[in-house]
PDB file of N, CA, C, O and CB in Angstrom:
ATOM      1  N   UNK A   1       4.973 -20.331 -12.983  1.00  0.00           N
ATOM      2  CA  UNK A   1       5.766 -19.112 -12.939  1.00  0.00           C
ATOM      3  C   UNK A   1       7.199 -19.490 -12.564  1.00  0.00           C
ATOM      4  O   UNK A   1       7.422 -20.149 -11.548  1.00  0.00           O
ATOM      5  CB  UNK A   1       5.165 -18.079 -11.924  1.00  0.00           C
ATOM      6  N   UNK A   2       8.232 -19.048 -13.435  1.00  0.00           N
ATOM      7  CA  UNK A   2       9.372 -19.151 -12.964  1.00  0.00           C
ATOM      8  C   UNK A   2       9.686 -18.752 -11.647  1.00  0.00           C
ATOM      9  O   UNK A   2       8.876 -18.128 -10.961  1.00  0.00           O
ATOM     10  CB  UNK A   2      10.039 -18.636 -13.693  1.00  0.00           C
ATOM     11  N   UNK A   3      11.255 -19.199 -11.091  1.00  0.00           N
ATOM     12  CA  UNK A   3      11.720 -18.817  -9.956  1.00  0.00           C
ATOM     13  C   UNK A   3      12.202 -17.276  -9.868  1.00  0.00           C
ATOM     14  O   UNK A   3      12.167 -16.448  -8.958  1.00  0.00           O
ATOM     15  CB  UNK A   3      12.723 -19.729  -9.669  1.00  0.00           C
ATOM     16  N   UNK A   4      12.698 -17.240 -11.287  1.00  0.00           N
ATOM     17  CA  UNK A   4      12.706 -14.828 -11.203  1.00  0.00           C
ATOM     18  C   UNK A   4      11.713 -14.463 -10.987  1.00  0.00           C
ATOM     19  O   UNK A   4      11.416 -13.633 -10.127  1.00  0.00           O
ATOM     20  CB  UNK A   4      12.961 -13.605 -12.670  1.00  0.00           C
ATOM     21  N   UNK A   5      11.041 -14.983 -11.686  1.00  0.00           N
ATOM     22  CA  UNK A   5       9.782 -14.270 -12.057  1.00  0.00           C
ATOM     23  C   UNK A   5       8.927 -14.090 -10.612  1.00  0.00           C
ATOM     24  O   UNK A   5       8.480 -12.961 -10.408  1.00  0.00           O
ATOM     25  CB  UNK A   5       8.889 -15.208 -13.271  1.00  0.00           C
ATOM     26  N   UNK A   6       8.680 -15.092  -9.632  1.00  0.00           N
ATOM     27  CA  UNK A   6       8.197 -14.940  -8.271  1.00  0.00           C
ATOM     28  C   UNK A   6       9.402 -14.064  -7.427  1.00  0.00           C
ATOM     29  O   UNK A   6       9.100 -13.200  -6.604  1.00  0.00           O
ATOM     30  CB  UNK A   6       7.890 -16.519  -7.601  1.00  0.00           C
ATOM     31  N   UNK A   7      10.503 -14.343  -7.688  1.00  0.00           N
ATOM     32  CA  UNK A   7      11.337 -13.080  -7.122  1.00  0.00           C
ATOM     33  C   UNK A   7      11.274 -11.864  -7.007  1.00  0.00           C
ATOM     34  O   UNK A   7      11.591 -11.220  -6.006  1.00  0.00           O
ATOM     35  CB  UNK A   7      12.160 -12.943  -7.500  1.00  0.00           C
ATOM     36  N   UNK A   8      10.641 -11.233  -8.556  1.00  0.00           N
ATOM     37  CA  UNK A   8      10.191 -10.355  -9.069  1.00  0.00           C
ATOM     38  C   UNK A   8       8.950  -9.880  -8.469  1.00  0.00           C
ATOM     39  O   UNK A   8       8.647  -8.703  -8.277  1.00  0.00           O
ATOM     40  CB  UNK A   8      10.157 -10.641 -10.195  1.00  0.00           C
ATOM     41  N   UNK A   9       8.334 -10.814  -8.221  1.00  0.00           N
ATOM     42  CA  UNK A   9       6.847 -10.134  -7.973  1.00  0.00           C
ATOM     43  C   UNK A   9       7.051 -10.343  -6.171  1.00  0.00           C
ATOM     44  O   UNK A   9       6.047  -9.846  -5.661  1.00  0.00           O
ATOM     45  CB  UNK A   9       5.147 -11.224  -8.905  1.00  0.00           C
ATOM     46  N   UNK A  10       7.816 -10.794  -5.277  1.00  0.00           N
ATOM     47  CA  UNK A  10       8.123 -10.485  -3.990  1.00  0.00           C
ATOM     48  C   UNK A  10       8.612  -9.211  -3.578  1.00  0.00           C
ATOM     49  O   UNK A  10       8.452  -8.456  -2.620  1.00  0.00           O
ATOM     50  CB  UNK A  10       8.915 -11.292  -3.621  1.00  0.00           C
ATOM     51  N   UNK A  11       9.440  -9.246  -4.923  1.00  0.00           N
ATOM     52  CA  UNK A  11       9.734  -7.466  -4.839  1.00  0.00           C
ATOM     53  C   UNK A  11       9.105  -6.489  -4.478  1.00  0.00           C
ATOM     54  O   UNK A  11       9.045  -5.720  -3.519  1.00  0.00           O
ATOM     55  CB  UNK A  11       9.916  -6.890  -5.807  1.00  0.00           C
ATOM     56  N   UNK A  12       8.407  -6.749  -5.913  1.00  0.00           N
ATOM     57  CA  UNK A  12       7.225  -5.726  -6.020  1.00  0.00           C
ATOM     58  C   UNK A  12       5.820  -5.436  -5.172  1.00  0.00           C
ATOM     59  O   UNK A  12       5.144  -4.407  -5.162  1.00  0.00           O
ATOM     60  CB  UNK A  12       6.790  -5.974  -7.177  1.00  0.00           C
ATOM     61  N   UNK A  13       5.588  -6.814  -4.395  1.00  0.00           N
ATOM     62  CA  UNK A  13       4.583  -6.908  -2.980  1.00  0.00           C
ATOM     63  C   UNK A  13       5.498  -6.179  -2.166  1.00  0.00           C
ATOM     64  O   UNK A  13       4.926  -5.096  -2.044  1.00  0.00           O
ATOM     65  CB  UNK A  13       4.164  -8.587  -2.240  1.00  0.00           C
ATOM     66  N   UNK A  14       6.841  -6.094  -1.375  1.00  0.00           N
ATOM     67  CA  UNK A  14       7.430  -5.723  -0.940  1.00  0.00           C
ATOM     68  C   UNK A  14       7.430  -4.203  -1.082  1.00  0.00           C
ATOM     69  O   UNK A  14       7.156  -3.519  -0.095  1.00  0.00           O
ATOM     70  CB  UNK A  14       8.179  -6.384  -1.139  1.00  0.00           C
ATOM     71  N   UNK A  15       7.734  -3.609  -2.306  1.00  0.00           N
ATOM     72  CA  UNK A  15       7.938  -1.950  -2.467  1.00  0.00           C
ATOM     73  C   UNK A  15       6.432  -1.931  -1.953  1.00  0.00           C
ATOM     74  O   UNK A  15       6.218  -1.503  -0.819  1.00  0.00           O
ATOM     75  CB  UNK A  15       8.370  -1.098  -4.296  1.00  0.00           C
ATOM     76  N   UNK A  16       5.690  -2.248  -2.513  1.00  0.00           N
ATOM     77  CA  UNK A  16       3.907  -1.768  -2.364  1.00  0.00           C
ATOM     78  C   UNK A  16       3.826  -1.779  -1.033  1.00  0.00           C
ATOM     79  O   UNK A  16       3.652  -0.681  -0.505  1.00  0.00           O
ATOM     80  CB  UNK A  16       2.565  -2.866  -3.033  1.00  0.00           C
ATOM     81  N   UNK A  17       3.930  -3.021  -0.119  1.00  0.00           N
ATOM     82  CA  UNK A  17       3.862  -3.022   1.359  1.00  0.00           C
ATOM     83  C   UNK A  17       4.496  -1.819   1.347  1.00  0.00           C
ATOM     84  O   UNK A  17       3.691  -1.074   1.906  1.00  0.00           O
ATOM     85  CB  UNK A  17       4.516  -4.218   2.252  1.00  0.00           C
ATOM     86  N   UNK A  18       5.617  -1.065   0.997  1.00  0.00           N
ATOM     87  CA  UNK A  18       6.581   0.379   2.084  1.00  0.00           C
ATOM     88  C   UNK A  18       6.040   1.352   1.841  1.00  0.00           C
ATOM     89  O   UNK A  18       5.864   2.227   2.688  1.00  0.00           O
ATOM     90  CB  UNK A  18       8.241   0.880   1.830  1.00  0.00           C
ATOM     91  N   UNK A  19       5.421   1.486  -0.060  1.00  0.00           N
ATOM     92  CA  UNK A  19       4.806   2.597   0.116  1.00  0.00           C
ATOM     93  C   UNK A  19       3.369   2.565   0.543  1.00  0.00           C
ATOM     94  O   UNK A  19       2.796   3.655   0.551  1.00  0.00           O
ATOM     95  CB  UNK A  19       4.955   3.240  -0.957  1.00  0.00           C
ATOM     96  N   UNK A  20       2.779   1.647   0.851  1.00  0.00           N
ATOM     97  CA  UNK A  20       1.016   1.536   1.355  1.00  0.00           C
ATOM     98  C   UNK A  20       1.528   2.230   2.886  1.00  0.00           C
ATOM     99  O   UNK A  20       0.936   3.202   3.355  1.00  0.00           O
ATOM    100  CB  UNK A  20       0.040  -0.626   1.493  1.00  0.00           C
ATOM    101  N   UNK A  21       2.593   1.647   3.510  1.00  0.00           N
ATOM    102  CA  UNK A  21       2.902   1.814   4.932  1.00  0.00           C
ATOM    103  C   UNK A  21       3.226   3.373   5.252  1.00  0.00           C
ATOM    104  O   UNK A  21       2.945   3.951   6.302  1.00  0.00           O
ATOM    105  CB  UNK A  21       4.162   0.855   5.318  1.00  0.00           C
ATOM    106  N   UNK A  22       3.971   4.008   3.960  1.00  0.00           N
ATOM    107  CA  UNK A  22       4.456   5.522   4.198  1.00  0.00           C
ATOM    108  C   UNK A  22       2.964   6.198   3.787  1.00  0.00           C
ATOM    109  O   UNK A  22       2.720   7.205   4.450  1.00  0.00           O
ATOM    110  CB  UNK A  22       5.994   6.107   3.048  1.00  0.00           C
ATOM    111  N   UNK A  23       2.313   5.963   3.176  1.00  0.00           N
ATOM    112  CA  UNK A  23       1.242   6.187   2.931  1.00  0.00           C
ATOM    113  C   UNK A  23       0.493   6.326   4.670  1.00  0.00           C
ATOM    114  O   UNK A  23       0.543   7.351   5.350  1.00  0.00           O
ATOM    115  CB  UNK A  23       0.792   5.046   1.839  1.00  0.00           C
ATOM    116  N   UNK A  24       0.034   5.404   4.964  1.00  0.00           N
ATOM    117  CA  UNK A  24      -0.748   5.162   5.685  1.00  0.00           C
ATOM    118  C   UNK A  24      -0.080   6.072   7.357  1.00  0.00           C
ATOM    119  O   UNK A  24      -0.861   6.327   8.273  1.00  0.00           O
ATOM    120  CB  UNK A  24      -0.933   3.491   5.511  1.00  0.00           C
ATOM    121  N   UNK A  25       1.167   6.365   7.415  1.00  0.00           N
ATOM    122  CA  UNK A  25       1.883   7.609   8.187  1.00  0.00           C
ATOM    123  C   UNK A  25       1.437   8.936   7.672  1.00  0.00           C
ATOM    124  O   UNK A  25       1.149   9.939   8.324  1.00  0.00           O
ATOM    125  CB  UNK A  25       3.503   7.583   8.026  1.00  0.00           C
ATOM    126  N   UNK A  26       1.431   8.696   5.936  1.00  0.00           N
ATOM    127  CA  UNK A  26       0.947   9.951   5.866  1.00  0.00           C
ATOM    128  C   UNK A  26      -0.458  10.573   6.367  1.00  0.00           C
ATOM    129  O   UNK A  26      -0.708  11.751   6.622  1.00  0.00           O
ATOM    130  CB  UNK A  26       1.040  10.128   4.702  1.00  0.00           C
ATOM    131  N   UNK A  27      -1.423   9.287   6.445  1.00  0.00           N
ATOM    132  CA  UNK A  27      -2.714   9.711   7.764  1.00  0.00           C
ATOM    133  C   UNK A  27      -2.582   9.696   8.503  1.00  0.00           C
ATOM    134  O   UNK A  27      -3.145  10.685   8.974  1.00  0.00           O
ATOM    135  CB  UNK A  27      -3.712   9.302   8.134  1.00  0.00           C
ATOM    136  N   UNK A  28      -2.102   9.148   9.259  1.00  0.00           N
ATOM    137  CA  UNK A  28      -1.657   9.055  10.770  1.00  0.00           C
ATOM    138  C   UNK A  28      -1.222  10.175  11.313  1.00  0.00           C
ATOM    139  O   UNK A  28      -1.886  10.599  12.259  1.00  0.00           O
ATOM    140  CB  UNK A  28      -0.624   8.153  11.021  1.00  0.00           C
ATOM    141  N   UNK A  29       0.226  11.110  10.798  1.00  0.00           N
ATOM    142  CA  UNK A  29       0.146  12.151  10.886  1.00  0.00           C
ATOM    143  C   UNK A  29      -0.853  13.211  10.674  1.00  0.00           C
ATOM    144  O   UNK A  29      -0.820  14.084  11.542  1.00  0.00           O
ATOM    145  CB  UNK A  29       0.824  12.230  10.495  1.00  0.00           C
ATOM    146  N   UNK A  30      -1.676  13.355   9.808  1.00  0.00           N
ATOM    147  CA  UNK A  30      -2.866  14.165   9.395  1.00  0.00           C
ATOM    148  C   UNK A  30      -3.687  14.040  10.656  1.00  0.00           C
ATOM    149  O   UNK A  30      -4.037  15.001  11.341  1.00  0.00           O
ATOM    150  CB  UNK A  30      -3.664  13.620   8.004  1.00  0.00           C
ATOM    151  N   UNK A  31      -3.986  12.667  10.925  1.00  0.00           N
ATOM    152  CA  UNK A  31      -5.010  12.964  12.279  1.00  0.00           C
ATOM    153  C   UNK A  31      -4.765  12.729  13.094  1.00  0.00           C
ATOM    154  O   UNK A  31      -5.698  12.428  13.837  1.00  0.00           O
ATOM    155  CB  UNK A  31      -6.050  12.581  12.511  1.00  0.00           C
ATOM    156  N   UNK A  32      -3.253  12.649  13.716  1.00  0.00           N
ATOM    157  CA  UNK A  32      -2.895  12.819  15.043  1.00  0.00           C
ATOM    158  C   UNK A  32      -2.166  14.279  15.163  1.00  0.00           C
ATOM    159  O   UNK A  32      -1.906  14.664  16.303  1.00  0.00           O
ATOM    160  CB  UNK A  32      -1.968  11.589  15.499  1.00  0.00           C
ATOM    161  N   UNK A  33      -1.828  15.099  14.073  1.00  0.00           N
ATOM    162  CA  UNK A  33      -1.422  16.522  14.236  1.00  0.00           C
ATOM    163  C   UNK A  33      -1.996  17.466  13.953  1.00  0.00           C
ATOM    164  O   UNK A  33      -1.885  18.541  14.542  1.00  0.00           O
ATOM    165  CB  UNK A  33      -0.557  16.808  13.784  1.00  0.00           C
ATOM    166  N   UNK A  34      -2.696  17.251  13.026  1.00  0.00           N
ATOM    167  CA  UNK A  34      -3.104  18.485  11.670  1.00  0.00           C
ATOM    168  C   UNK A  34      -4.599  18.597  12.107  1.00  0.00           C
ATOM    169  O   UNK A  34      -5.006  19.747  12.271  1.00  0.00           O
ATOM    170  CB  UNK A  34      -2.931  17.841   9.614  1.00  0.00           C
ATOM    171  N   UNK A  35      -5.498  17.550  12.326  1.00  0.00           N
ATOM    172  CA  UNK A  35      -6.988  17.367  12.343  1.00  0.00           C
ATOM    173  C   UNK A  35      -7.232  18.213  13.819  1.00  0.00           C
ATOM    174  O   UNK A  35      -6.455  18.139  14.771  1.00  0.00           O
ATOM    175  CB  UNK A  35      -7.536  15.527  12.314  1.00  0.00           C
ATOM    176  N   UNK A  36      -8.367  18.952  13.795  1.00  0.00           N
ATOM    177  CA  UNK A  36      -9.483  19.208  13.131  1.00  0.00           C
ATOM    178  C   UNK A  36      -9.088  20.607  11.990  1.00  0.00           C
ATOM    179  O   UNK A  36      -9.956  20.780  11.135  1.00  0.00           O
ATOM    180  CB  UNK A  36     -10.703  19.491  14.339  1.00  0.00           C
ATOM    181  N   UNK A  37      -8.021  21.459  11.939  1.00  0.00           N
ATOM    182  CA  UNK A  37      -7.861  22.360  11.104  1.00  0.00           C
ATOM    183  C   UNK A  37      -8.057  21.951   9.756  1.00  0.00           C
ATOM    184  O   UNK A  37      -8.859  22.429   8.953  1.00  0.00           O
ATOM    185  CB  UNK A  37      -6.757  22.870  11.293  1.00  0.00           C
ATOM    186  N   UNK A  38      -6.982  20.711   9.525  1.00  0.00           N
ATOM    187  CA  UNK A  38      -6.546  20.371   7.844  1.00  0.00           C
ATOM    188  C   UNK A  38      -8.037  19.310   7.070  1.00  0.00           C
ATOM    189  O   UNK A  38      -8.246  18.881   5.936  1.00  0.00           O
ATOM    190  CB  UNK A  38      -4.607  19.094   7.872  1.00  0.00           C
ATOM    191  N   UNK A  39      -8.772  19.237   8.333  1.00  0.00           N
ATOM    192  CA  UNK A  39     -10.181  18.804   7.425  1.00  0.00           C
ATOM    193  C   UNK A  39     -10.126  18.027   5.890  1.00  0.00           C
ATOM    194  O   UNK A  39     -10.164  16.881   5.442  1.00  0.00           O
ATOM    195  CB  UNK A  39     -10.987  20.267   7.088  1.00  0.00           C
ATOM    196  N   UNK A  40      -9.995  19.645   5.324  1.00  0.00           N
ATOM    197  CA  UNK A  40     -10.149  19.839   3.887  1.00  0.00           C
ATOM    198  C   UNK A  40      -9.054  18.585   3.442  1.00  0.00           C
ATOM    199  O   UNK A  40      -9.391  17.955   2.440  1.00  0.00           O
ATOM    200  CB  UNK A  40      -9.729  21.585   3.324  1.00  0.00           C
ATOM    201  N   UNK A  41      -7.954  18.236   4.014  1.00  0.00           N
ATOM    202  CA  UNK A  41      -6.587  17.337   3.382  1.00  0.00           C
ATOM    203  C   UNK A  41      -7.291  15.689   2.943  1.00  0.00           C
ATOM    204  O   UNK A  41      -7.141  14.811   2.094  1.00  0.00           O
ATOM    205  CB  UNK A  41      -5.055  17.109   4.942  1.00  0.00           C
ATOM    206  N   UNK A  42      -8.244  16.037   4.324  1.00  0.00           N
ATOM    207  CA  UNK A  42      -8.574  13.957   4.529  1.00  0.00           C
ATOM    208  C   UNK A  42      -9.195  13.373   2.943  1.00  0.00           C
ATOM    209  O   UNK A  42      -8.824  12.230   2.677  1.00  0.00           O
ATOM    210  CB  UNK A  42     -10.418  13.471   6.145  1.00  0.00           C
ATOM    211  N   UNK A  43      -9.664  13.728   2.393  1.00  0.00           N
ATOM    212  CA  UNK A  43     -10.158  13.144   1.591  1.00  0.00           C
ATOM    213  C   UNK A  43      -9.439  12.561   0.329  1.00  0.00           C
ATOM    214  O   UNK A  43      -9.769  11.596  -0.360  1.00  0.00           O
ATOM    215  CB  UNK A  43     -10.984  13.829   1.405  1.00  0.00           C
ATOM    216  N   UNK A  44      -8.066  13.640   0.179  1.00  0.00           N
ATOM    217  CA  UNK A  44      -7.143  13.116  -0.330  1.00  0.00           C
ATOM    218  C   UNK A  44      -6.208  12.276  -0.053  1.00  0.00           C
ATOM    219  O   UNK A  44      -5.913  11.431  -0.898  1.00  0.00           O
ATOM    220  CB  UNK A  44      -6.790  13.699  -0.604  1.00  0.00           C
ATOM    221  N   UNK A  45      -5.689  12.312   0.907  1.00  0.00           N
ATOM    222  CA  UNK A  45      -4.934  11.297   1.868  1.00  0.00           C
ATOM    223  C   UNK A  45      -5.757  10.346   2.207  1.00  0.00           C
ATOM    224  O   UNK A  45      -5.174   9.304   2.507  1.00  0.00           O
ATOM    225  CB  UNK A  45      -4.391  11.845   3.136  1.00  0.00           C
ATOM    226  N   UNK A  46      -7.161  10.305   2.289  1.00  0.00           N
ATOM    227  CA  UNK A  46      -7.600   8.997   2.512  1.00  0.00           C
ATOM    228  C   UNK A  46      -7.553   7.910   1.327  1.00  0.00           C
ATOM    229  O   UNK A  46      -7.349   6.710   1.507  1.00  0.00           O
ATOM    230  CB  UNK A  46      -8.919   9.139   2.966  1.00  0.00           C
ATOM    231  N   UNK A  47      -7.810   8.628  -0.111  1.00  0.00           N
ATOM    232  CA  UNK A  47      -8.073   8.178  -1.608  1.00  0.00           C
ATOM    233  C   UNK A  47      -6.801   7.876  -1.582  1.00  0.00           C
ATOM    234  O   UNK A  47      -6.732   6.651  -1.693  1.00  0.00           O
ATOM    235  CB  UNK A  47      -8.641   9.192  -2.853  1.00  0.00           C
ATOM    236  N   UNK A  48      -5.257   8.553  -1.454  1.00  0.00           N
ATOM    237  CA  UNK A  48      -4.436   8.127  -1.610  1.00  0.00           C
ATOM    238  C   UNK A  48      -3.897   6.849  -1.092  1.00  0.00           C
ATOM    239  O   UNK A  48      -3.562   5.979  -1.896  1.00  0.00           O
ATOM    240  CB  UNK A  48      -4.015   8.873  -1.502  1.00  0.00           C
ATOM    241  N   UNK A  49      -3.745   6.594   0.627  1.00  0.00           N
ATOM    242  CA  UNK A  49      -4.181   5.733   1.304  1.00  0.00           C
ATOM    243  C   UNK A  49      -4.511   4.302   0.760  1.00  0.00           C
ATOM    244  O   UNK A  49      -3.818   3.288   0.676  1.00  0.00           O
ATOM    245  CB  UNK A  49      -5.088   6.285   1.784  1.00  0.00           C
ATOM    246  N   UNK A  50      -5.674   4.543   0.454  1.00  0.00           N
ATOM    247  CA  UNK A  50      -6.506   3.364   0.285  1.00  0.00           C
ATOM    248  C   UNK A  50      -5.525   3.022  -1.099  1.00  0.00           C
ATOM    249  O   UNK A  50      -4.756   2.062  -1.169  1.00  0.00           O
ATOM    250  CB  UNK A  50      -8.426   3.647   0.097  1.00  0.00           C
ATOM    251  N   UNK A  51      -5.754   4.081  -2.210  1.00  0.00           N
ATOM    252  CA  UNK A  51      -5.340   2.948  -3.329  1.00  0.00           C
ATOM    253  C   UNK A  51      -3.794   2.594  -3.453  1.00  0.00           C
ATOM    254  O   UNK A  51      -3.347   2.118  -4.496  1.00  0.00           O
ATOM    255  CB  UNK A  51      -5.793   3.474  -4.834  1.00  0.00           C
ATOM    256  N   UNK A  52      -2.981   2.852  -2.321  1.00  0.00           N
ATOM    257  CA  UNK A  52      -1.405   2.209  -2.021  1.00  0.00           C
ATOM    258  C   UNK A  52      -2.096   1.167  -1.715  1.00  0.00           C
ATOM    259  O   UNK A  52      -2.329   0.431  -2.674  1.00  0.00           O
ATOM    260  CB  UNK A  52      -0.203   2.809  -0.800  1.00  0.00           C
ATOM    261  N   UNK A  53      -2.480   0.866  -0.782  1.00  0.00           N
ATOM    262  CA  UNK A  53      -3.430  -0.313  -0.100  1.00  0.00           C
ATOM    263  C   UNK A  53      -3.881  -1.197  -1.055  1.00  0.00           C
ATOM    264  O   UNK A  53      -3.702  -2.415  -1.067  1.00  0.00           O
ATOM    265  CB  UNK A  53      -4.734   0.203   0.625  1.00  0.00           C
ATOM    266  N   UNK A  54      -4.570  -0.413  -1.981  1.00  0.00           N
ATOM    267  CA  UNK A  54      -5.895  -1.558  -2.795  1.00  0.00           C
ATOM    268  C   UNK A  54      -4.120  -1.907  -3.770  1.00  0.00           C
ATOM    269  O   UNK A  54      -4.101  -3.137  -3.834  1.00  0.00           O
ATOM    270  CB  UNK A  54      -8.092  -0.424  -4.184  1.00  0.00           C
ATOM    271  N   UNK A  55      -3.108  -1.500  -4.300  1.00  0.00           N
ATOM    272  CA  UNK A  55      -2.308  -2.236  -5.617  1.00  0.00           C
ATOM    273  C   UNK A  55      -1.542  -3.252  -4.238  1.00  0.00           C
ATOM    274  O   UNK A  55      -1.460  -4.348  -4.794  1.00  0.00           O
ATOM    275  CB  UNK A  55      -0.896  -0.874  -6.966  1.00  0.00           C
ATOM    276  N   UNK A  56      -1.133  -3.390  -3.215  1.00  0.00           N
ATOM    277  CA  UNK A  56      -0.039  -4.379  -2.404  1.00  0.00           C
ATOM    278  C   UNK A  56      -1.469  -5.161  -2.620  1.00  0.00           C
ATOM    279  O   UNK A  56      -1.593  -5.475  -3.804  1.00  0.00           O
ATOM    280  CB  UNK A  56       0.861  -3.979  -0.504  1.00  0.00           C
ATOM    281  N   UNK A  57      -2.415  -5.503  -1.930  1.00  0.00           N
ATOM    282  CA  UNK A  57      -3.506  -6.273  -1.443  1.00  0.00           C
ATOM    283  C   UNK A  57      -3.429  -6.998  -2.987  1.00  0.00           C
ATOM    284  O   UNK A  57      -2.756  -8.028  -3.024  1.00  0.00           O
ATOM    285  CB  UNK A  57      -5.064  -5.359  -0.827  1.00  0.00           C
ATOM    286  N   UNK A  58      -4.126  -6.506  -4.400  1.00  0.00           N
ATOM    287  CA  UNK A  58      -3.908  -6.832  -5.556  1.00  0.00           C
ATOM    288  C   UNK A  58      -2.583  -7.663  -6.340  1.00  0.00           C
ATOM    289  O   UNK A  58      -2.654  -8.526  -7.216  1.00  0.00           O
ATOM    290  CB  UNK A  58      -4.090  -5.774  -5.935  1.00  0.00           C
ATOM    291  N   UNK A  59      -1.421  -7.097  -5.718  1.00  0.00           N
ATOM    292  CA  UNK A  59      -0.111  -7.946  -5.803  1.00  0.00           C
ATOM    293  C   UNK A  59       0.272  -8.826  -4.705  1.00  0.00           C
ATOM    294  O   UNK A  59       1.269  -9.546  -4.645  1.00  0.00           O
ATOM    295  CB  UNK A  59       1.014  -7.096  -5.963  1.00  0.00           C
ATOM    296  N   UNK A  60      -0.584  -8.681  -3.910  1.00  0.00           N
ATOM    297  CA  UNK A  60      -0.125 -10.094  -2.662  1.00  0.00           C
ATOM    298  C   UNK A  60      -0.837 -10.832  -2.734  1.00  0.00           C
ATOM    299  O   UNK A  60      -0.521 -11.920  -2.252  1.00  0.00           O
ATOM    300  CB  UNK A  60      -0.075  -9.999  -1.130  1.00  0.00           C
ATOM    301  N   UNK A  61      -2.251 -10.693  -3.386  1.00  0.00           N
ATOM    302  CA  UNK A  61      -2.983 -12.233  -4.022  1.00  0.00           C
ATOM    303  C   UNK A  61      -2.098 -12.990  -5.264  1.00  0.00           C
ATOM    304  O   UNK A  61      -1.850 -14.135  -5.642  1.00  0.00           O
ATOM    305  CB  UNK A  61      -4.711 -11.841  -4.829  1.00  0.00           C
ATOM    306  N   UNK A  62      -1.804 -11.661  -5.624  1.00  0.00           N
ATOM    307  CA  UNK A  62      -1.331 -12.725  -7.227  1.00  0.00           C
ATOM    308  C   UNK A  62      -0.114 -13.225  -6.754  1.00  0.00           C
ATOM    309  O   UNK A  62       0.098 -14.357  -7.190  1.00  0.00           O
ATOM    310  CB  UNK A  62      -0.961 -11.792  -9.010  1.00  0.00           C
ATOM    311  N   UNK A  63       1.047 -12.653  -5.784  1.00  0.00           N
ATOM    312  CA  UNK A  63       2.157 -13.407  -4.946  1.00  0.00           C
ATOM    313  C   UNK A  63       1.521 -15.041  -4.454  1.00  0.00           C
ATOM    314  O   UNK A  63       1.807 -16.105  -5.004  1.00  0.00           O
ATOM    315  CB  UNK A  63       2.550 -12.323  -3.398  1.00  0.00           C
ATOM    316  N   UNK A  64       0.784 -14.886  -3.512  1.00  0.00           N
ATOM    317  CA  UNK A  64       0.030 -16.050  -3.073  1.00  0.00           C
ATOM    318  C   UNK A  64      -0.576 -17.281  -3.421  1.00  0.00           C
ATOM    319  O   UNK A  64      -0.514 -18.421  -2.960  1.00  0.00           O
ATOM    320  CB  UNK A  64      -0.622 -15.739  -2.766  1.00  0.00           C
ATOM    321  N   UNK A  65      -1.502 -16.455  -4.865  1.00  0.00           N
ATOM    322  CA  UNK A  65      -1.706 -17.785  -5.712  1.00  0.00           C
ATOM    323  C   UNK A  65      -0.745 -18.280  -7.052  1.00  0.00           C
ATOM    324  O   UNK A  65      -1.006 -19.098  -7.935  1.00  0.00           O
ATOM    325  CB  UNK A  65      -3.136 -17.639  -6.271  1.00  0.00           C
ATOM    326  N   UNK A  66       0.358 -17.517  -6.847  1.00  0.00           N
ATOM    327  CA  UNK A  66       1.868 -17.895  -7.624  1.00  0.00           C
ATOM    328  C   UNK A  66       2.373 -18.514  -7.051  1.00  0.00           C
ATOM    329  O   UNK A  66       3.266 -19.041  -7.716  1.00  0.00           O
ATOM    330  CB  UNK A  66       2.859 -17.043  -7.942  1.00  0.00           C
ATOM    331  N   UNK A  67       2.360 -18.857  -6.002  1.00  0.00           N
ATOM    332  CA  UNK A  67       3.303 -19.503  -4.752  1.00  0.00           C
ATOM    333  C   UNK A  67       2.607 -20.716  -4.532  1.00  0.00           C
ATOM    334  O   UNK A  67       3.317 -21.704  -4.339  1.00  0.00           O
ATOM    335  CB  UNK A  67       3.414 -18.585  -3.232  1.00  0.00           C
ATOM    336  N   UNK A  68       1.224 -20.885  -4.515  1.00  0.00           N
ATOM    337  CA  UNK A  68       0.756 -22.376  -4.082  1.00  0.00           C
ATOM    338  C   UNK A  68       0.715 -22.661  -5.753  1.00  0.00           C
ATOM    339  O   UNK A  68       0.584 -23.880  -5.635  1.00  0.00           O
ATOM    340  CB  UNK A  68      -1.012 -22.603  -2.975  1.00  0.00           C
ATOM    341  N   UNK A  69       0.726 -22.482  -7.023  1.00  0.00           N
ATOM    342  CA  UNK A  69       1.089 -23.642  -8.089  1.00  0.00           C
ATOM    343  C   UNK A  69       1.024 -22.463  -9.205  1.00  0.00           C
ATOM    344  O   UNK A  69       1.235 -22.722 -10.390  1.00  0.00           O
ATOM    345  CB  UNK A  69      -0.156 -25.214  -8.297  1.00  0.00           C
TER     346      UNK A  69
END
């Protein structure tokens, strides 16, 4: 892999890390303010959550094994 090209994809692990992270505030808030009323919210915010989570995790392997060869 070229040297842009891993630039490129540091990036893009990078945006994913901020939005997995604003994501993951967005539960945090839910169940440190909203819970037990907003119940009904968790299941979406959790699905959401997770799959910010599951694409960084998915782009920080392929960062990782771009980086060792």
């Amino acid at each position: 892999m070229s040297e842009e090209a891993l630039k490129e994809l540091d990036k893009e692990v990078k945006k994913l890390k901020r939005m997995a992270n604003e994501q993951a505030s967005v539960l945090h808030d839910l169940i440190e303010d909203r819970l037990p009323a907003a119940f009904e919210d968790l299941p979406a915010i959790a699905q959401s959550t997770y799959d910010a989570c599951k694409l960084w995790a998915e782009a920080n392997a392929r960062l990782v094994a771009a980086q060792k060869g």
